[in-house]
C-alpha positions in Angstrom: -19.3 -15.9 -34.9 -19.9 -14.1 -31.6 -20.4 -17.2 -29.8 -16.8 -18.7 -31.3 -14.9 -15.5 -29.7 -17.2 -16.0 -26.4 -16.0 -19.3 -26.3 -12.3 -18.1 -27.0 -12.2 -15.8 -25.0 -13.7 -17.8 -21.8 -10.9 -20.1 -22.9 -8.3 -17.8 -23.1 -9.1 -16.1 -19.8 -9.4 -19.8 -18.0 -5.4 -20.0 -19.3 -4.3 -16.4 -18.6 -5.7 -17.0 -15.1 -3.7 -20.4 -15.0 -0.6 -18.8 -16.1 -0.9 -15.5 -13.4 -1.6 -18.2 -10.7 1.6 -20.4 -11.7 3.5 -17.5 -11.7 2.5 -16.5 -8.3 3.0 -19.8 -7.1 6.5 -18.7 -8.0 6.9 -15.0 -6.4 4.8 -15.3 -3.0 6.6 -18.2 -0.7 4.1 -20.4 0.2 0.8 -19.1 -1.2 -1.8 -21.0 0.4 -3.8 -23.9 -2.3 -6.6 -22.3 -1.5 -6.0 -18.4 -2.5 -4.4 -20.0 -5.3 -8.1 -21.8 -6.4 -9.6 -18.6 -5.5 -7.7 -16.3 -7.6 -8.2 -19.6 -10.6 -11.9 -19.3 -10.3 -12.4 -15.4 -10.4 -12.4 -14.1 -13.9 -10.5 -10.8 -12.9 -10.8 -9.1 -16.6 -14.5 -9.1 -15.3 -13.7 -6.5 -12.6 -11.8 -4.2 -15.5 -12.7 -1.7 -17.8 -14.0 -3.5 -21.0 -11.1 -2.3 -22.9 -8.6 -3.9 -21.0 -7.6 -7.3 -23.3 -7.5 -10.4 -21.4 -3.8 -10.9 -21.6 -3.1 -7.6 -19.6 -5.9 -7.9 -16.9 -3.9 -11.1 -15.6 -0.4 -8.8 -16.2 1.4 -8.4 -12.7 0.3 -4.7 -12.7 -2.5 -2.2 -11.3 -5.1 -1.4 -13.4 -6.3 2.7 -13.1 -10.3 2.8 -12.6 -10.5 6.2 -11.7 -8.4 9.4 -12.0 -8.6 13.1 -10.9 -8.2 16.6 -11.9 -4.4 16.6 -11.4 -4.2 13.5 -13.4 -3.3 11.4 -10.2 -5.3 8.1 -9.9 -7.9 7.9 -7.4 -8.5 4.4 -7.4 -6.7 1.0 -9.0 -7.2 -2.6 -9.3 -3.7 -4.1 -7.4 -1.7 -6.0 -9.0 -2.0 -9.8 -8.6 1.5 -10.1 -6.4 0.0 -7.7 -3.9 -3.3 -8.8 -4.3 -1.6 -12.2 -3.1 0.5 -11.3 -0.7 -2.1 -9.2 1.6 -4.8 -12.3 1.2 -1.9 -14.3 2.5 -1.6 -12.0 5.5 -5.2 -11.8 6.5 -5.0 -15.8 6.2 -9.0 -15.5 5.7 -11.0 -18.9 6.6 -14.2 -20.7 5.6 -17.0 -19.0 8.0 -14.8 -15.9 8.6 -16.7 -12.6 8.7 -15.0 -10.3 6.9 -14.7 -6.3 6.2 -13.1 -5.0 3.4 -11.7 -0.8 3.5 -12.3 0.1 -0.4 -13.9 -2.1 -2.9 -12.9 -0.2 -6.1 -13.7 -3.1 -8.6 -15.0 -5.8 -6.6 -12.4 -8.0 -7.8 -11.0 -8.5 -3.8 -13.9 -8.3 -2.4 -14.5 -11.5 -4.8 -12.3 -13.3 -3.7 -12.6 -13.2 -0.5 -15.9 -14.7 -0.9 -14.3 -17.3 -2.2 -12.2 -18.0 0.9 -14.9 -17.5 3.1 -17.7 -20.0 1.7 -20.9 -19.9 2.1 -20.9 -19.9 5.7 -19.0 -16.9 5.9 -19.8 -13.0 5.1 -17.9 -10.6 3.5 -19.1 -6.8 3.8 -17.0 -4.0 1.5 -17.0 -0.5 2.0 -16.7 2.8 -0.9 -16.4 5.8 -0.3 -16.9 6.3 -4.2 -20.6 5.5 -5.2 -20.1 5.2 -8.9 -17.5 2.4 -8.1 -19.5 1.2 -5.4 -22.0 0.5 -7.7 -20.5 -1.2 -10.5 -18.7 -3.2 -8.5 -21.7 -3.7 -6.7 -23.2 -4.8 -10.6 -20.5 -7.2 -11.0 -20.5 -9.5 -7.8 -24.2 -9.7 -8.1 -23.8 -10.9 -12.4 -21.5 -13.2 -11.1 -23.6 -14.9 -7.8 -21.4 -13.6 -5.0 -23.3 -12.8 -2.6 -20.8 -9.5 -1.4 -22.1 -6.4 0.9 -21.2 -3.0 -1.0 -21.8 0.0 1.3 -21.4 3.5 0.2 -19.2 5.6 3.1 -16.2 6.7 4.3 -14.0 3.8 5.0 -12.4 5.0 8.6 -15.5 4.7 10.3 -15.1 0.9 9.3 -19.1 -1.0 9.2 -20.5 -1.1 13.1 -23.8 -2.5 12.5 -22.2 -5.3 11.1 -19.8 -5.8 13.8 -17.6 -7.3 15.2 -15.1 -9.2 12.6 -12.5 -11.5 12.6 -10.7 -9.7 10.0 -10.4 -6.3 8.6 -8.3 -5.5 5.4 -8.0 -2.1 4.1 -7.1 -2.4 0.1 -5.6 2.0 0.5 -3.4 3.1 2.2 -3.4 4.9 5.3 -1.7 7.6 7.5 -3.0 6.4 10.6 -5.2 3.1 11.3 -8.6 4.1 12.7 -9.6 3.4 16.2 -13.6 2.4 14.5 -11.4 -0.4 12.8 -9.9 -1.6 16.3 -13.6 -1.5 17.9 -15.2 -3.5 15.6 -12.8 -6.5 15.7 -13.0 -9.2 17.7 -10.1 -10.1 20.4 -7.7 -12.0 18.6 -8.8 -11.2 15.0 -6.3 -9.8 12.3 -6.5 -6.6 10.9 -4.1 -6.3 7.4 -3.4 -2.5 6.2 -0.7 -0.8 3.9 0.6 1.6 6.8 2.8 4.8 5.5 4.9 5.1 8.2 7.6 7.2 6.2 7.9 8.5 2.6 9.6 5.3 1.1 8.7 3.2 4.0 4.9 2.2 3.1 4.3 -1.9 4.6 1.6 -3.7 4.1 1.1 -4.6 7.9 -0.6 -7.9 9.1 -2.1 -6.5 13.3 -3.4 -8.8 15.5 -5.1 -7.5 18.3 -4.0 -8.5 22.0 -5.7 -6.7 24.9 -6.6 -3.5 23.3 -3.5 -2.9 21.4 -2.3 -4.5 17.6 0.4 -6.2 17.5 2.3 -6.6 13.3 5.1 -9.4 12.9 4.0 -9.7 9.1 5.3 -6.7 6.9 5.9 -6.5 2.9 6.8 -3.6 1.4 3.9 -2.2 -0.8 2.4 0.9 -2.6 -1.2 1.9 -2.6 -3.1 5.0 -3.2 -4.3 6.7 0.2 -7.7 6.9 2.1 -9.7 9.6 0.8 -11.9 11.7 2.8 -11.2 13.8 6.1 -9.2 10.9 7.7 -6.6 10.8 4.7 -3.6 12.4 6.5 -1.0 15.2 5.0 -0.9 15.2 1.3 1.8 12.5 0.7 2.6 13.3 -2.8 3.3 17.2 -4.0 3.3 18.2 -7.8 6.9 19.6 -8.7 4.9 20.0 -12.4 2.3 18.6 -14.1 3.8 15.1 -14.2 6.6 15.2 -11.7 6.3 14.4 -8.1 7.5 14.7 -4.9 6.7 12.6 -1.4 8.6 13.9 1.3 7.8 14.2 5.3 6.8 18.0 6.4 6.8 19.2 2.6 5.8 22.4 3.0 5.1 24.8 0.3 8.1 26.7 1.4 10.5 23.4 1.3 8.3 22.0 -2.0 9.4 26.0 -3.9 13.3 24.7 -2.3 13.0 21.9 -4.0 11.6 22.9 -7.1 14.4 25.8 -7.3 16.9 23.1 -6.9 15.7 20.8 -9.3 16.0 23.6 -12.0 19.5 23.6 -11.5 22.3 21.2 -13.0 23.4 19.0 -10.8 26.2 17.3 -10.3 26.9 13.8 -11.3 28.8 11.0 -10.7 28.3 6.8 -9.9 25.8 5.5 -7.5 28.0 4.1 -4.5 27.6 0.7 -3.2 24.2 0.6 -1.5 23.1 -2.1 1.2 19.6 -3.9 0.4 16.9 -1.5 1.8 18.9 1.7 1.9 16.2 3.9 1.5 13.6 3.0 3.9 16.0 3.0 6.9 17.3 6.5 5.7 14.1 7.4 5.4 12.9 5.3 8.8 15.5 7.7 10.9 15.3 10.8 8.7 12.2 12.9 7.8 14.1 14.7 5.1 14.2 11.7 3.0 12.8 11.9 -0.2 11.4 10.3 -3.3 11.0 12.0 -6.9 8.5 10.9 -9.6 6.8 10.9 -12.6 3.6 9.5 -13.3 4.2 8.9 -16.9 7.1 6.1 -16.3 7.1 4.2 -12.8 10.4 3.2 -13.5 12.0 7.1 -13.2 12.1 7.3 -9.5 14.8 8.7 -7.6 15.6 8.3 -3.7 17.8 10.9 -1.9 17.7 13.6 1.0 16.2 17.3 1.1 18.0 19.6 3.2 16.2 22.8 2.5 17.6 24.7 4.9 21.2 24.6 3.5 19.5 24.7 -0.1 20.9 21.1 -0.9 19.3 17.8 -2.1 21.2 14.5 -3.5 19.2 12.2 -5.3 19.9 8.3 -6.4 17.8 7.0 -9.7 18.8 5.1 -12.3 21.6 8.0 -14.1 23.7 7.9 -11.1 23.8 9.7 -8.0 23.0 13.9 -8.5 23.7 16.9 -6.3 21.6 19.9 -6.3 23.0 23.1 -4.6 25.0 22.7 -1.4 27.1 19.6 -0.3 25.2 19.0 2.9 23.1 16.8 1.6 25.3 14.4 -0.2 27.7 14.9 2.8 25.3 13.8 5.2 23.8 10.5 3.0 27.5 9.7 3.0 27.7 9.7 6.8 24.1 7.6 6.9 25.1 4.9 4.7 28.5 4.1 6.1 26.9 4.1 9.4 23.6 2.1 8.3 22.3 -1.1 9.7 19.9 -1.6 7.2 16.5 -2.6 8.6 14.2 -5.6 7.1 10.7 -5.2 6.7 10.2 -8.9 7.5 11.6 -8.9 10.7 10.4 -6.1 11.8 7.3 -5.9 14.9 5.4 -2.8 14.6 2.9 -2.0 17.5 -0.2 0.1 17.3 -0.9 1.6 20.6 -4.0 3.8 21.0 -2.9 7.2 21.8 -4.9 7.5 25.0 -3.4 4.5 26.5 0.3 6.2 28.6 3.1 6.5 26.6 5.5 3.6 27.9 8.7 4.5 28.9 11.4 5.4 26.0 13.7 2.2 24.5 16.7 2.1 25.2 17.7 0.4 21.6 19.0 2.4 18.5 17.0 -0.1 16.7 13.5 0.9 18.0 11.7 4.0 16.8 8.7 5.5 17.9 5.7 7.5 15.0 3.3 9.6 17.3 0.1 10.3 14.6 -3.4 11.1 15.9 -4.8 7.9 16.9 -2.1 5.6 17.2 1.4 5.5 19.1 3.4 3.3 16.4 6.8 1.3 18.0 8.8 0.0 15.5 11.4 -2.8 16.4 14.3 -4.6 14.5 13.6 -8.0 16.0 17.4 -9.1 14.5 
């Protein structure tokens, strides 16, 4: 009996893996054969808690392996379309040496191994032991000879050093200069990069003289960095289950908008909105923000906090509300009939270490410039 369901169940994984991978074939243009064989060959329910049933460890969503106090996840499995995507970006190669940022199951860090062959290496870092060490369990079960280290993922891997690609599976505020050291001239460094609440790209670098250069960006959504290096909280709890990402949300503005939200708004249709409304609102103007629950990713709402006048309009899927004062809703008006909505794909984004001078200002309404810590970020419309 238990060796009919093994064999079932090896057989029904070997078809759920075949189905996710056709499927792929048919949302990421041009997935490469070979990511395609890779994600084929590893089992990825084998990377999941044991509870999850095969049918929904090949589902297009992120898995939760680890949540804290508040309730918030700490760490996921990506879903298969992302998981795609960024392998596509880091375009890894047989004999490549490799550092993964965040192992959290092992299942990436698996394929990569796969991509790379035996001549190549791949090391992953954790800042999360227990993860670190089950994932660590499962590569070595499975013969894949992978590098788990325990530590804080910003400071990147320097004995192993240097690598011709770096990809960071969290997201981050800022890239970290240990990541730019410790790859090679030339190599390509892939990150999900928040640049503005609404506006978080998964960002394929190269580096050129010192600086990295991104001509590759898809929109994404990962948990952040933990550890010092993690940035300003980007989510704030409105309540237990609601919550709020906004730039410069500070407890004065986050009581604002909590006041507001207790009120009744009021209603009417959403307008006609171009394709990427948000993220060039939110691109020009830090008081864009988003409103969520945990419970249902589908209840998410778009719109602008202006705390000072004690007004915020918010877009979701029951129409366009208004909280408090018109100047919020007056001024999204104003930004939407004079928006020239921005593409993440044709977008160049330039990471300039913050000690190198700061070139003189553009002169185009379509360049913007994000100063954070480490990095000088120029982003350009290329249309």
């Amino acid at each position: 009996m238990e060796r009919g369901y093994g064999v079932n169940r090896e057989m029904s994984s070997a078809a759920a893996r075949a189905g996710m991978v056709a499927e792929l074939q048919r949302t990421v243009a041009g997935l490469p054969n070979a990511i395609g064989a890779a994600l084929a060959a590893v089992p990825r329910e084998d990377f999941l808690p044991t509870e999850i049933p095969v049918e929904l460890a090949y589902a297009d969503k992120p898995v939760t392996l680890a949540v804290g106090d508040d309730g918030f996840p700490l760490s996921t499995a990506s879903q298969p379309t992302m998981v795609a995507a960024m392998l596509d970006q880091l375009a890894a190669e047989p004999g490549d040496r490799i550092l993964e940022i965040g192992t959290a199951s092992g299942y990436n860090a698996a394929l990569l191994h796969h991509l790379v062959g035996a001549d190549g290496r791949v090391y992953s870092v954790e800042i999360d032991p227990s993860l670190a060490a089950a994932a660590e369990t499962r590569l070595r079960e499975l013969g894949l000879p992978v590098d788990v280290h325990v530590g804080d993922g910003w400071d990147g891997l320097r004995a192993a050093a240097p690598f011709d690609r770096i990809i960071a599976t969290v997201g981050v505020f800022d890239l970290s200069p240990r990541w730019l050291d410790q790859l090679r001239e030339g190599g390509t460094l892939v990150a999900p990069l928040w640049l503005r609440p609404g506006i978080e790209l998964s960002v394929r670098f190269s580096k050129t003289d010192g600086v990295l250069v991104g001509r590759s960006a898809v929109h994404c959504a990962f948990l952040r960095l933990r550890g010092e290096h993690a940035g300003p909280d980007s989510y704030r709890s409105i309540t237990d289950t609601q919550f709020a990402t906004c730039e410069g949300l500070s407890a004065e503005r986050l009581d604002t908008l909590r006041t507001l939200l207790a009120t009744t708004p009021s209603t009417e249709p959403i307008p006609t909105l171009p394709e990427h409304w948000f993220a060039t609102l939110a691109l020009h103007d830090p008081r864009a923000i988003q409103v969520f629950t945990l419970a249902d990713p589908v209840d998410i709402s778009f719109g602008l906090l202006d705390a000072d006048q004690h007004s915020l309009v918010l877009i979701g899927g029951d129409g366009l509300r208004s909280y408090g004062g018109p100047s919020a809703r007056d001024e999204l008006n104003i930004a939407l009939a004079q928006m020239h909505p921005i593409d993440p794909a044709q977008l160049t984004i330039t990471a300039t270490p913050i000690a190198r001078p700061e070139p003189s200002s553009p002169d185009s309404e379509s360049t913007v410039t994000i100063v954070r810590r480490h990095f000088r970020y120029t982003i350009e419309d290329r249309r």
